[in-house]
Legacy VTK file of the C-alpha trace (Angstrom):
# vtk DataFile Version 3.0
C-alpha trace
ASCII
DATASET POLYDATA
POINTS 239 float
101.078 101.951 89.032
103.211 105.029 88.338
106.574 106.349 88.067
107.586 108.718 91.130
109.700 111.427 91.302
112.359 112.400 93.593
114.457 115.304 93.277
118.340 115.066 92.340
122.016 116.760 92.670
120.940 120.307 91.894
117.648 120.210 92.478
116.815 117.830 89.154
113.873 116.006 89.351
115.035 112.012 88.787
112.110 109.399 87.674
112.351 106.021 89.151
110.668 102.740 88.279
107.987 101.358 90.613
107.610 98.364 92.929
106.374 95.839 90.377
103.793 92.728 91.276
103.246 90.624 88.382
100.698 87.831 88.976
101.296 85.150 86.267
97.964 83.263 85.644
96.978 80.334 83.973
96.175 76.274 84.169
99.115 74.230 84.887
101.388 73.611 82.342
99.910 77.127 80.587
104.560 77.895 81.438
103.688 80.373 84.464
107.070 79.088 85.368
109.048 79.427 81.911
107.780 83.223 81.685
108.326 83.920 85.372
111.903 82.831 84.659
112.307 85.127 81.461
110.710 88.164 82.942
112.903 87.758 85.848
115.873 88.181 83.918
114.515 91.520 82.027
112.380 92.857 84.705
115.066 91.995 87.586
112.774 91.131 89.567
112.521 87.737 92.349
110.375 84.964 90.933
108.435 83.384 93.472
107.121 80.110 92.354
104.600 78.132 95.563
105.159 75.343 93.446
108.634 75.324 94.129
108.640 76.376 97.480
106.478 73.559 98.177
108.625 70.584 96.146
111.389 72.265 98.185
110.138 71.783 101.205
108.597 68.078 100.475
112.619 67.738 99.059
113.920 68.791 102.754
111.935 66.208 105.131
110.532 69.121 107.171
107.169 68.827 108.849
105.669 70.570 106.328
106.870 68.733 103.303
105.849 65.688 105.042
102.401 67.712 104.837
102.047 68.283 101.660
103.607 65.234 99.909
100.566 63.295 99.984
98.330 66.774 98.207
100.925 67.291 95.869
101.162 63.619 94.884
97.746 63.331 94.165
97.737 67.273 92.475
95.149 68.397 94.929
95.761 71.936 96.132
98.039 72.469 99.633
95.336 74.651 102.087
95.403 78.708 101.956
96.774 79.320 105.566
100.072 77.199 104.515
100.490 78.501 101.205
99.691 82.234 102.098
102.203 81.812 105.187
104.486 80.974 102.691
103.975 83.534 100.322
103.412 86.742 103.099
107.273 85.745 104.439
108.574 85.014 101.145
107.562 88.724 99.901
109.222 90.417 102.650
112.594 89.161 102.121
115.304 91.407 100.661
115.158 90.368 96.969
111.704 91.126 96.808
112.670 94.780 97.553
112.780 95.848 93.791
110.062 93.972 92.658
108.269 90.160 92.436
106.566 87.761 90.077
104.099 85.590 91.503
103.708 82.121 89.779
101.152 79.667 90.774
99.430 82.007 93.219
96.582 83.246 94.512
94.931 80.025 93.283
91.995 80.084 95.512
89.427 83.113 96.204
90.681 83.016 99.446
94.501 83.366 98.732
93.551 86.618 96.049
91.789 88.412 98.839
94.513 88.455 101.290
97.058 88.780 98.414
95.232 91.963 97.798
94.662 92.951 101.243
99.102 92.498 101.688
99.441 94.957 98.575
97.147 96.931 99.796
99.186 97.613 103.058
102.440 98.220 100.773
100.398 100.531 97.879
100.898 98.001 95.605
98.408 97.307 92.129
99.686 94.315 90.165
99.413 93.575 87.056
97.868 90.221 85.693
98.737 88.286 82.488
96.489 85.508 81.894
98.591 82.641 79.479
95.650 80.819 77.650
96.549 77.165 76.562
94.307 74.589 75.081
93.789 72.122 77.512
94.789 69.420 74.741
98.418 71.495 74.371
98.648 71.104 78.002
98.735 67.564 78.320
100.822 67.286 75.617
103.156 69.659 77.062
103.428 68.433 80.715
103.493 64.652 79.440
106.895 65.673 77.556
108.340 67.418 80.466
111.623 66.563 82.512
112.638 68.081 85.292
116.011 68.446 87.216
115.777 67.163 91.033
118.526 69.131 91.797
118.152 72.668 90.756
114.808 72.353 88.903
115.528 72.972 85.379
113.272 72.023 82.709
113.462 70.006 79.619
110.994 68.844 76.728
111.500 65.790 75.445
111.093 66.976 71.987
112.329 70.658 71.618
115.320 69.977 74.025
115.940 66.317 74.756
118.281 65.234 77.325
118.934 62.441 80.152
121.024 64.562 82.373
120.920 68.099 83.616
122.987 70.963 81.412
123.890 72.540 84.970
124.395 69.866 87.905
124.176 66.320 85.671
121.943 65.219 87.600
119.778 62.696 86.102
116.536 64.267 84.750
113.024 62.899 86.376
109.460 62.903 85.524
107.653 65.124 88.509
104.743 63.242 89.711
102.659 65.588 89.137
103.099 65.441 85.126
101.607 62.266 84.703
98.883 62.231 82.354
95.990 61.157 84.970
97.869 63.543 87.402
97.594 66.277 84.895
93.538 65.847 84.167
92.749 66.000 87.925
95.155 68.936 87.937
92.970 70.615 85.173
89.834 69.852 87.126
90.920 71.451 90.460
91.762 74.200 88.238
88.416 74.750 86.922
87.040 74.211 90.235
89.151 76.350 92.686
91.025 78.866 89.983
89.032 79.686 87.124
87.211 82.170 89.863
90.113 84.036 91.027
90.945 85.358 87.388
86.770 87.060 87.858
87.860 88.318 91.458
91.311 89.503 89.956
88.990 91.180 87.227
86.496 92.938 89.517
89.128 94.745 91.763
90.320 96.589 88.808
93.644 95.323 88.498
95.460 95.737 85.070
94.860 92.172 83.349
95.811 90.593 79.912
95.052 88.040 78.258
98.228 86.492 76.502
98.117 83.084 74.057
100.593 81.083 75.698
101.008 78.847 72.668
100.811 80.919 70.043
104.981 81.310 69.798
108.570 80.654 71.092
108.562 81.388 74.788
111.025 84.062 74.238
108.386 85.897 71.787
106.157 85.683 74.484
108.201 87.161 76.732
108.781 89.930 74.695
105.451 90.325 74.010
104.168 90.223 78.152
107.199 92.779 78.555
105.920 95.202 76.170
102.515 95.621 78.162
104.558 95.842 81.101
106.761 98.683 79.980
104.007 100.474 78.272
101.967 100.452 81.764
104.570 101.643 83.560
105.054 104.650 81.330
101.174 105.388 81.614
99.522 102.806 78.917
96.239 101.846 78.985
95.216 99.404 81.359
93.902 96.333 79.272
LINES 1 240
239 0 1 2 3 4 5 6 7 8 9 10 11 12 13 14 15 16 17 18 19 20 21 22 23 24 25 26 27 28 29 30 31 32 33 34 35 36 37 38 39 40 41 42 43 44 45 46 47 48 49 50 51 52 53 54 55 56 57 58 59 60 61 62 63 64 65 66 67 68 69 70 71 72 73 74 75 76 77 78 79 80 81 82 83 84 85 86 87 88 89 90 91 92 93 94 95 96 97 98 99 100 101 102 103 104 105 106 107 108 109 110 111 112 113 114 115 116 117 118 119 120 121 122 123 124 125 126 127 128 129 130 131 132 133 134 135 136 137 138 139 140 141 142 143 144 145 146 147 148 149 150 151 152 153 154 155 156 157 158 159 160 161 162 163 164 165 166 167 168 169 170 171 172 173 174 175 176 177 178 179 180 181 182 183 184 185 186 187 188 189 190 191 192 193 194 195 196 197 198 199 200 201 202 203 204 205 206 207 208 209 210 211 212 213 214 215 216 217 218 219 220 221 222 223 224 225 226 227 228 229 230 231 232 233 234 235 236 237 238
C-alpha cells in the first residue's frame, strides 16, 4: 500500500493517505476487540467486529439471530455464506470509506479467500497483525471479563472492577461465550478452523506481524501496532 498523489491549487502536488484494511488476528480473548477499538480512534478508521454484528443480531430477535444463537452459545463458528454476507455489506457502507479494521474475520480458509478476492476488486492489500497470547493468559483473561448488554463495553474484574456500566448503567453480564468450558472449545475451533488462515494470509504476500498481545498495557500495544502501520504507509519494510 502506497501514498498517491494528486495535484493541488497551483499545480502542487498534495500526498494523501491510503484506503487502509487492517485484519486483526488472533485466538479469542488474544483483545482483537480492545486494539480494534484503540486503532480506531488513531487510525479513524470503522471497526468492524462479526462478533458484534452477530450478538447484535441474536440481541434483535431477527431470523438470523435466532440462527446463530444456538452456534454462538455453544462457541462453534456461524457458516461462511452468513458471516461473509455480513461482512461484504458491512464494508460498503459510508464509514468504511476512509478506511476499516477487521476483528474476528476471515476465520475460516474460505472467508480469507473471498476477503481477498473483495480487496482485490477495490485494489486493496491489508495489513495483518497477529496478537500472540498464551492460551493459559487467555482463559484467565476471558474468565475475568464483563461485558455491557447495552452498548458492549468491557470490564475486567481485576484491572477495572465494576457492577454497572460507566456509560448506560446497565448492569454488567458475563457473555456466554466466556465461560471457562465455553472458552476451551473456543480455543479448539480455533486451532481447527483458524490457525490455517494466518498460513493462507502468509502465502498471498500480505504485510503480517507478529505482535505479543500480553507483553504490556493495551495502550503500549497500540502504540506499538500503530508504529508498523505508519511506517508501512510511508514505505517501511513489509514484516
Amino acid at each position: 500500500v502506497a501514498a498517491s498523489e494528486k495535484s493541488g491549487a497551483g499545480g502542487r502536488t498534495a500526498r494523501t493517505m491510503p484506503k487502509l484494511c487492517l485484519i486483526l488476528f488472533g485466538p479469542p480473548g488474544s483483545g482483537k476487540g480492545t486494539q480494534a477499538k484503540l486503532l480506531q480512534s488513531s487510525l479513524r478508521v470503522a471497526h468492524i467486529s462479526t462478533g458484534d454484528m452477530l450478538r447484535e443480531a441474536v440481541a434483535s430477535g431477527s431470523e438470523l439471530g435466532q440462527e446463530v444463537a444456538d452456534l454462538l452459545k455453544a462457541g462453534a463458528f456461524v457458516p461462511d455464506a452468513t458471516v461473509n454476507r455480513l461482512v461484504e455489506a458491512r464494508i460498503a457502507e459510508p464509514d468504511c470509506e476512509r478506511g476499516f479494521i477487521l476483528d474476528g474475520y476471515p476465520r475460516t480458509v474460505a472467508q480469507a479467500e473471498l476477503l481477498s478476492r473483495l480487496l482485490a476488486k477495490v485494489g486493496l492489500d491489508p495489513m495483518v497483525v497477529h496478537l500472540k497470547v498464551d492460551y493459559n493468559v487467555i482463559v484467565a483473561r476471558l474468565s475475568e471479563r464483563r461485558q455491557c448488554p447495552t452498548c458492549g463495553a468491557l470490564y475486567s474484574v481485576t484491572t477495572n472492577p465494576s457492577e454497572v456500566c460507566d456509560y448506560d448503567g446497565s448492569k454488567l453480564i458475563i457473555r456466554n461465550d466466556d465461560h471457562p468450558a465455553t472458552v476451551m472449545e473456543r480455543l479448539r475451533t480455533y486451532e481447527r478452523q483458524t490457525e490455517p488462515v494466518l498460513a493462507f494470509l502468509k502465502s498471498t504476500g500480505y504485510v503480517c506481524w507478529d505482535v505479543e498481545g500480553a507483553a504490556g498495557k493495551p495502550t503500549t500495544i497500540a502504540i506499538g501496532i500503530k508504529g508498523l502501520i505508519d511506517a508501512r504507509l510511508a514505505g517501511g519494510p513489509r514484516a
